[in-house]
N, C-alpha and C positions, 0 to 999 in steps of 0.2 A: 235895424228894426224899422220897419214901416207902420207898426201899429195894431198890426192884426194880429188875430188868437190862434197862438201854435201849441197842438196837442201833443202833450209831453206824457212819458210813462211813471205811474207814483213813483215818488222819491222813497215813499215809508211804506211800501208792499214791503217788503222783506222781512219790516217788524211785525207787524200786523198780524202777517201769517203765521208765524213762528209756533210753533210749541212752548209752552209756558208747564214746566214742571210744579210736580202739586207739593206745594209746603215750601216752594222757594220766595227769595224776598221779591221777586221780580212779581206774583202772584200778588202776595199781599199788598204791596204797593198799587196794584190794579185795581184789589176787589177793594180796597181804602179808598181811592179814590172815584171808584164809580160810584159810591154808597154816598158819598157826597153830591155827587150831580145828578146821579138817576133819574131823581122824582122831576127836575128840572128839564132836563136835555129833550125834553119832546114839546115844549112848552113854546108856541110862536111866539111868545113874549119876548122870547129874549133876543129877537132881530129887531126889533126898533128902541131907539133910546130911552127915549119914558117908563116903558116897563122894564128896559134891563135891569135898571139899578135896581128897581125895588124888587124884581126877583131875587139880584145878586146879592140883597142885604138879607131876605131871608134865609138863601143860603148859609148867609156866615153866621146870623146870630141860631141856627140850628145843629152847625155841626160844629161851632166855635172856631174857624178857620177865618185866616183875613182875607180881604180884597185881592189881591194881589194871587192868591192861591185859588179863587174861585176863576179868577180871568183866567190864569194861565193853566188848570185844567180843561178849561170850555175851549180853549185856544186849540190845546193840543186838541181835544178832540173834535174840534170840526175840521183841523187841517189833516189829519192822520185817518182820514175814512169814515168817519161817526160809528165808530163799534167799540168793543168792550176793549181790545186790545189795542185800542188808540192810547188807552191809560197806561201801559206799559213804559216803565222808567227806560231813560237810555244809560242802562249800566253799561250794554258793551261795548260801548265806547270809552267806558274807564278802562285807566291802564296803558295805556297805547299796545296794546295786544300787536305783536306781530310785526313793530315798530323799531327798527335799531338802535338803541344807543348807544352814545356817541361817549366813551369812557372818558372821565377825568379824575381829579383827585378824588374825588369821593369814593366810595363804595358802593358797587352798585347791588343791590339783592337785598335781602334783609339779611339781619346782623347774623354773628353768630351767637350761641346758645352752648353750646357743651365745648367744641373746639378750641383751643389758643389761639391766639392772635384775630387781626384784623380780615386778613384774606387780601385777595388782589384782584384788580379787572382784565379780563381778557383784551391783553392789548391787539395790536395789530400784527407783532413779531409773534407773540402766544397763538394766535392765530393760524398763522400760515405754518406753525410748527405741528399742529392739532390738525389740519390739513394733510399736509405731510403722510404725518402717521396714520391717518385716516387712507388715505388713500391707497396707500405703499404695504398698511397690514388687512386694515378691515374689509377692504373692497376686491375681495380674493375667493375662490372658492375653498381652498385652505387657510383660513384666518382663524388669528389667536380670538380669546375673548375680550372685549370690551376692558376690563380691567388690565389686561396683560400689555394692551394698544395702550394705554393711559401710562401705565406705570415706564413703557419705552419712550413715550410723549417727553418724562419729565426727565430722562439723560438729557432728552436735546435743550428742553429750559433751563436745568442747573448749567450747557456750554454755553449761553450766552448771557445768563442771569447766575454766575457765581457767586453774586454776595445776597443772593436771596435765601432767607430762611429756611427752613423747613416747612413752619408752618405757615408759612405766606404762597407756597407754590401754588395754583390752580388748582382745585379741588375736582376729584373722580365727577361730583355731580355738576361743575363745570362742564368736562370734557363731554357728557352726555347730552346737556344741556343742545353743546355748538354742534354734538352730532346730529342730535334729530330737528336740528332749526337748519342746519347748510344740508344735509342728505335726506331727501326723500325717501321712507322706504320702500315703495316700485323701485326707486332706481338699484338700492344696495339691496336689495332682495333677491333682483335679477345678477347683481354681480358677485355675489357672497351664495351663491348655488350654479350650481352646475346646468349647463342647459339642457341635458335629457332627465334630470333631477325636477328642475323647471317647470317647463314643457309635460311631463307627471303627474308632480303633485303639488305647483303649486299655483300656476297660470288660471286665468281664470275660464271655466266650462261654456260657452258662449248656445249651447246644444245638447240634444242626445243622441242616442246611434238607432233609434226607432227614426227619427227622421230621416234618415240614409236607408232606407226600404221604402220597397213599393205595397209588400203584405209579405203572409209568412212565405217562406220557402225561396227569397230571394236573396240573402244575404244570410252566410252560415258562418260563425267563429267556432274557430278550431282549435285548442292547446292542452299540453299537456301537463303533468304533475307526476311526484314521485309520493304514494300516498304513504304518509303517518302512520304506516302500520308495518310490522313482520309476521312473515306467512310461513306454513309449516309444506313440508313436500307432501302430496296427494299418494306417493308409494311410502311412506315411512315418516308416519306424524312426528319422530325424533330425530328429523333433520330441519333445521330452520334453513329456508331458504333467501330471505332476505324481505325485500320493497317492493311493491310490485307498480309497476305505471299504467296510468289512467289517461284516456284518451278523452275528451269529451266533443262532442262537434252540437252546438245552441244553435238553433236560426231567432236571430235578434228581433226579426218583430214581433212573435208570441212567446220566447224565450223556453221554447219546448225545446228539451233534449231531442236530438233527433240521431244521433249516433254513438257508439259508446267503443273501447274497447280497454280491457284489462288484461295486463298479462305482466311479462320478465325483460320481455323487449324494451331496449331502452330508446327514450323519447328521438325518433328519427322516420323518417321517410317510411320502411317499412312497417312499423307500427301504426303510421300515420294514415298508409293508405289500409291499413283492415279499418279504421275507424271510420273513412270515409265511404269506407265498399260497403259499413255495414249501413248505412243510409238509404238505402238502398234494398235491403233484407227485408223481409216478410218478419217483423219483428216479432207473432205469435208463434211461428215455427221458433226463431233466436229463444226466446223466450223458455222457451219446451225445453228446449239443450238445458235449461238449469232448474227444472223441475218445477216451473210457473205457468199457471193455467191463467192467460189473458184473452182477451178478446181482439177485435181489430178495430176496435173504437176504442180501447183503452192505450195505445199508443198508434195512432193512424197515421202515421210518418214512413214515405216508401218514393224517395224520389229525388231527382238532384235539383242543387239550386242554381242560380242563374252568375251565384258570387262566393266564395270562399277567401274568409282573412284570415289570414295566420301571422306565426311569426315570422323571422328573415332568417329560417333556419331550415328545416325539411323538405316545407315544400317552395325553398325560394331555387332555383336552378331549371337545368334540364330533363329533370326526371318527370316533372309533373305535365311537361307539355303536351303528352302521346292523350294524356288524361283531358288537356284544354283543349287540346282542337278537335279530340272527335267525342264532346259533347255539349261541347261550346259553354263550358264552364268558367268565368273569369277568376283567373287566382290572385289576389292581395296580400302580399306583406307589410306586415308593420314595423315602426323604424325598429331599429337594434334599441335593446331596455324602457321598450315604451308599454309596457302591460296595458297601461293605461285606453291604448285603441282600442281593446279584446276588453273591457272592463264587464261584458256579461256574462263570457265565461269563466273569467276569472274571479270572479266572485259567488259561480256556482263552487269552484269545488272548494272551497270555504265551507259555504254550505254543507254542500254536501260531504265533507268531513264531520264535521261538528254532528251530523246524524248518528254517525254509527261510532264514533268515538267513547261517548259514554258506557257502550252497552257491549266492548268486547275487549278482548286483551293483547296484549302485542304492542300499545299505540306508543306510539315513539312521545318521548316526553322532554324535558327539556334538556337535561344531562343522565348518562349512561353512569358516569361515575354513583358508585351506591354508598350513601350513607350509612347511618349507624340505624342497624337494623330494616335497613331498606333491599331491594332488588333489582337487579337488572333485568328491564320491561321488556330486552328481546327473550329471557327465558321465558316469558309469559305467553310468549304467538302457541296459538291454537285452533287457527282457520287458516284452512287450505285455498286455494286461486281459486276455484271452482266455490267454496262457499263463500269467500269473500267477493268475487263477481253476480253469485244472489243476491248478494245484501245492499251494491251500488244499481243493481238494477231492479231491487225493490224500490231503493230512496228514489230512483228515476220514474218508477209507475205513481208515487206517491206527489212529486214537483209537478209532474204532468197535467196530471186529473185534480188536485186538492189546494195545490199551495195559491196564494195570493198574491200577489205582485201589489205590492203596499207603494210603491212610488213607480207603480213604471205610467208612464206619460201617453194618454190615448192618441190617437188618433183623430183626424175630423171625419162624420157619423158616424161615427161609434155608439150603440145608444148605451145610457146610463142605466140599463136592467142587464145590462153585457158583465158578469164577474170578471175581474183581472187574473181569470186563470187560464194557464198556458194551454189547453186543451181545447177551452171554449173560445181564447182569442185564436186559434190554430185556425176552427171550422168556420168562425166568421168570416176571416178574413179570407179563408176561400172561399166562401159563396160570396165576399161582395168584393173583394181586389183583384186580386192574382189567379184565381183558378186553382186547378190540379197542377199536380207538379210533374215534369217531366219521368217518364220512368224509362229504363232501360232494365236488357237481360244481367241478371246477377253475375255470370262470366265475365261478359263481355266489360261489364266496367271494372272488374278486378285486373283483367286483363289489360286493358288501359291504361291501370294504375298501376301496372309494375313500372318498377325502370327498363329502359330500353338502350342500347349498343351497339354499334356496329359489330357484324361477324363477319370473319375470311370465310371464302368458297372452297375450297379443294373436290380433289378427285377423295383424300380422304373422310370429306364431310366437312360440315358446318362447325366450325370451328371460334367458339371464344372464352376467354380466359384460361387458353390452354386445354378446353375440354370438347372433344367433338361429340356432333349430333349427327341424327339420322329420319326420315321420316320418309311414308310411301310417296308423298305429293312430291318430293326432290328426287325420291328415286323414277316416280314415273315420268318427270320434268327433264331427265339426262343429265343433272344436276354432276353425281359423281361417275359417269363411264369414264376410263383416262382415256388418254390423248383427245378423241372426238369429243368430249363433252359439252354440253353448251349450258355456259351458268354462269350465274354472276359472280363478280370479283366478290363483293358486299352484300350485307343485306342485314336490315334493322329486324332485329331480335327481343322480346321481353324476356327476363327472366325471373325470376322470383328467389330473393340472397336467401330464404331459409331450405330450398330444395335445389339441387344441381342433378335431380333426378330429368327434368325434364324445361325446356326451351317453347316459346312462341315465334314464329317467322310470322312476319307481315311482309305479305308476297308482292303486297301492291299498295299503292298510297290511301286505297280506301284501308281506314283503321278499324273497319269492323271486320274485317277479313283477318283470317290466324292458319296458320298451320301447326301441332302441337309434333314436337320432335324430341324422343326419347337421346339418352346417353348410350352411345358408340361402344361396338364392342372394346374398340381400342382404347377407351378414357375407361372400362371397368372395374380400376382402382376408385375412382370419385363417387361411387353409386350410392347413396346411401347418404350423403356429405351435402353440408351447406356449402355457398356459396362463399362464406367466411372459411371454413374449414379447407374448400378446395385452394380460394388466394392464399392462406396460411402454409398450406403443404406444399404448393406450388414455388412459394419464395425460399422454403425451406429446399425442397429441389435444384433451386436456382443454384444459393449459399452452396451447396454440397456438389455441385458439377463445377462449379466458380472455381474453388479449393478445388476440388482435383482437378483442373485445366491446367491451374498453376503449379502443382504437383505434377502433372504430365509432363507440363512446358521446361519444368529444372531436368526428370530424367531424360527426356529426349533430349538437353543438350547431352547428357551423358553417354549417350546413345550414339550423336554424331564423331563423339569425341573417338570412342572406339573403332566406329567404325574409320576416322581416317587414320587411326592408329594402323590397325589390321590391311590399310591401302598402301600407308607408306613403308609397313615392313612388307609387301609386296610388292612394291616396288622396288626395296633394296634388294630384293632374289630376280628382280623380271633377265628372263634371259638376252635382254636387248644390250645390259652392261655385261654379258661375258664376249659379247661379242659375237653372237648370233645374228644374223641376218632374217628378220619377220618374215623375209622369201622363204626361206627355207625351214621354218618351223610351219607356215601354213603347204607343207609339202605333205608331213605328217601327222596332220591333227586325225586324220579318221582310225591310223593304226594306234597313233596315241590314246583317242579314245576306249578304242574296245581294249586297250591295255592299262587303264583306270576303271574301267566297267570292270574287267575282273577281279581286279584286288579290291575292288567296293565291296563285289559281291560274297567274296571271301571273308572281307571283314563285317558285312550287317548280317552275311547269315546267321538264321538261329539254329542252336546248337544245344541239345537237354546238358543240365547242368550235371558233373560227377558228382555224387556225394563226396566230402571226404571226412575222414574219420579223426574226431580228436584222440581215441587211444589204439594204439597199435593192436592187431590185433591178437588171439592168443596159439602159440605154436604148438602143436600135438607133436610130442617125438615119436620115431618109429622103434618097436621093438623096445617101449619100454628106457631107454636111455638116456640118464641125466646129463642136463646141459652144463657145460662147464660155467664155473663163478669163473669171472676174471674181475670180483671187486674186490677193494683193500683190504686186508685181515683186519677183523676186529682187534684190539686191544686193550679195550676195557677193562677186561678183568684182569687182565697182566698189570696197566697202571695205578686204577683203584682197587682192585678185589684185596680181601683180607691175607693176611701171612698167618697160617695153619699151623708154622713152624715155632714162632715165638709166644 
């Protein structure tokens, strides 16, 4: 040290600052102690010596305190800041808070009260045993509980401490004690959960998913549900049909529904793409289809976005890309069991369950099993798919235009006379972000959104999954003339799995280009048939030709068998072992023939059949004249008949 003044940071910030709870003793020992020096502490007096003292004696003989307590309050508070919280006792530094010790004979804790015995200190070997087991059960994503981890703890202390009591072993509120003083909970929280568990629900939010947008219409979540309800069939209200799935597609920065689709399809790619085709829909005509009169400002949603997130399920693959490149849509999946990325629309259909829940019957509840005088809730369905897709596209005119978004996070200018609802953040945010939204022909993006396949060319036709097509642009192309034809080996096909009625050709790499090719006369078993039904009857074909190949393949060994049978008993007749010479039977094969041609024709001529008669027939004599009997005399009545005589 040289001498000179180096500026240091307070020592007693920490205290000063602090929170001071109301009714603790840390308080009254404060407000005690300023009440004593208050009237003083502003007083120049007490920096020069001659008036300290006689200030500090009236101090004491006012509040009855000594010398010694007036200095060492003024002390602390001129060194601790000169504020009210300068008076602040240093309790927490009683205790040695946070401090290890170092066990010996004594007992360390306080006593016991209800329990036997003394108790024991967490030694060193106690230690690394609670460690152990700590580590080896609790720190697992399958771990027992805390008491079960304790209770294995103390096999391993009764192996090395045998002659220890019972009641002297470490105590359960020990073992908790060393748990939450050696293991942070970040660290066992992250090792006692699973990491898409984790990662979920329970890492911490650092954001929202409004901040991943530019305005509406640039970022759309997609997923599906199987809804809480059973539906009745629309031909015969005494069939229950089952659950029906709900498509939803939210654009996350004004959380407007912007596409819907309800139906029996289950959650997959085709269902996926009506919900995203209907995005696109003139949703006052949609609308009409279920007997709702809206306007075009009551859902003003007609256009694609610039992002779609989904799950890693439908549209994670090949199917979707005919869809990405021609309209420059980006698709996003999120991880496998992460709800949590999609969390707006996943917390509409929450919502939007709990709407119509109340107010109809069918709703799936928590066990089917029926109690004592209770029901089972699927005899209850009594809406059809067509009234129950009403009711989720009422709740959807109702979220749109009315609901309030009670935490969702604005934006910067947004102004504060802007309500949080999805319909008025929709139109701002196009007149002041993003704009209009992209639109395209309703075709043309269904079209795009089917899936797509390669198909073989033939002179037959267009041919895939077993099923040919036909169309005038390949007939007027030479597509199928045989032999001269001129056509491609391949060629990328949409089709659509709920019809096998009709095919898309994309003739050329522009993807707004189609050719629409109906089913071949020669596939006019399939007419009519889904695409599921044609691959089902197809493998069924397969199975049943399979089995009789193999069935074929056994008789025609049978087949060969005879026929060398039938060679080598012709061989044992050839006239070459009687001694014939082949010269001289080809001397005669022409007369030999027409002398096999005759007795051929002899024996396959047809010839009318004779009747013949099964009874003889009956002889007419001439002139009256009986035919002689030549059969054996009767004797009957000579051996049985009666004696007349006796």
């Amino acid at each position: 040290m040289d001498g000179a003044i180096q500026r240091i940071d307070d020592p007693f910030l920490d205290r000063t600052l602090r929170e001071v709870e109301e009714g603790s003793v840390d308080r009254q020992k404060r407000d005690a102690a300023w009440a004593i020096i208050t009237e003083a502490v502003m007083d120049t007096g007490l920096f020069t010596r001659q008036s300290r003292g006689r200030i500090v004696t009236t101090i004491m003989q006012r509040n009855g305190v000594t010398k010694q307590t007036v200095y060492r309050l003024l002390r602390r508070y001129w060194q601790r800041g000169m504020c009210k919280n300068a008076l602040l006792p240093d309790y927490v530094n009683s205790g040695g808070r946070g401090k290890r010790r170092k066990p010996g004979h004594v007992k360390l804790g306080r006593p016991r009260i209800i329990r036997d015995g003394r108790g024991s200190n967490i030694t060193p070997d106690i230690e690394r045993i609670f460690r152990r087991v700590i580590e080896e059960r609790l720190l697992k994503e399958k771990h027992p509980s805390v008491t079960d981890a304790y209770a294995a703890g103390l096999n391993l202390v009764g192996a090395i401490r045998p002659d220890l009591p019972a009641k002297e072993l470490p105590t359960l509120e020990q073992f908790r004690y060393f748990y939450k003083r050696e293991y942070h909970f970040f660290d066992t929280l992250e090792r006692r959960t699973s990491a898409v568990d984790f990662a979920k629900d329970v890492r911490p939010l650092t954001s929202t998913s409004t901040t991943e947008t530019l305005g509406p219409g640039y970022r759309y979540q997609i997923d599906a549900t199987i809804a809480d309800i059973y539906l009745v069939s629309e031909h015969d209200r005494s069939l229950i049909v089952g659950r029906p799935v709900v498509y939803m597609v939210v654009d996350v920065f004004s959380r407007m529904v912007t596409g819907m689709y309800v139906g029996f399809e289950g959650p997959s790619w085709v269902s996926a793409m009506v919900a995203l085709a209907n995005t696109v829909l003139d949703k006052v005509i949609y609308c009409r289809q279920y007997g709702l009169d809206i306007d075009a400002d009551d859902w003003p949603v007609q256009g694609l976005p610039d992002v779609v997130l989904a799950d890693k399920g439908e549209l994670n693959g090949t199917k979707v890309e005919a869809f990405s490149q021609a309209f420059g849509v980006r698709i996003e999946n999120a991880s496998a069991r992460r709800g949590d990325a999609k969390g707006i629309v996943e917390r509409y259909f929450r919502t939007a369950q709990d709407r119509f829940k109340p107010y109809v019957s069918g709703v799936v509840e928590g066990t089917t099993s029926r109690k004592r005088g209770g029901r089972d809730y699927r005899l209850d369905a009594s809406l059809t798919l067509a009234e129950f897709t009403k009711t989720i596209i009422a709740g959807v005119l109702w979220h749109n235009n009315f609901h309030t978004l009670s935490k969702y996070d604005r934006t910067i200018g947004m102004p504060a006379s802007l309500p949080a609802i999805p319909v008025k953040l929709w139109n701002w945010g196009l007149a002041n972000l993003t704009g209009r939204l992209r639109t395209a022909p309703e075709n043309l993006v269904r079209i795009n959104l089917l899936p797509h396949e390669q198909a073989t060319v033939s002179d037959l036709g267009i041919r895939i999954f077993g099923c040919f097509y036909t169309c005038q642009e390949a007939l007027k192309a030479g597509w199928f003339h045989r032999g001269q034809g001129r056509r491609p080996q391949k060629i990328l096909v949409a089709y659509d799995p709920r019809s096998a009625d009709h095919i898309y050709i994309r003739p050329s790499s522009n993807l707004k280009e189609y050719w629409v090719c109906d089913l071949a006369d020669r596939s006019r078993r399939f007419r009519g048939m889904t695409f599921w039904d044609v691959w089902l009857l197809s493998q069924a074909e397969r199975r049943s030709d399979a089995n009789a190949a193999m069935e074929a393949m056994k008789e025609k060994g049978k087949l060969l068998e005879t026929i060398e049978s039938i060679a080598d008993e012709a061989e044992q007749s050839s006239p070459v072992r009687s001694g014939i010479v082949r010269q001289d039977l080809g001397a005669q094969v022409r007369k030999n023939k027409q002398e096999e041609k005759q007795i051929e024709r002899h024996t396959t001529a047809f010839r009318p059949a004779k009747p013949e008669r099964q009874t003889p027939a009956e002889v007419v004599r001439i002139h009256g004249e009986s035919e002689d009997d030549y059969a054996y005399p009767d004797m009957t009545d000579l051996l049985f008949g009666e004696d007349g005589d006796e």
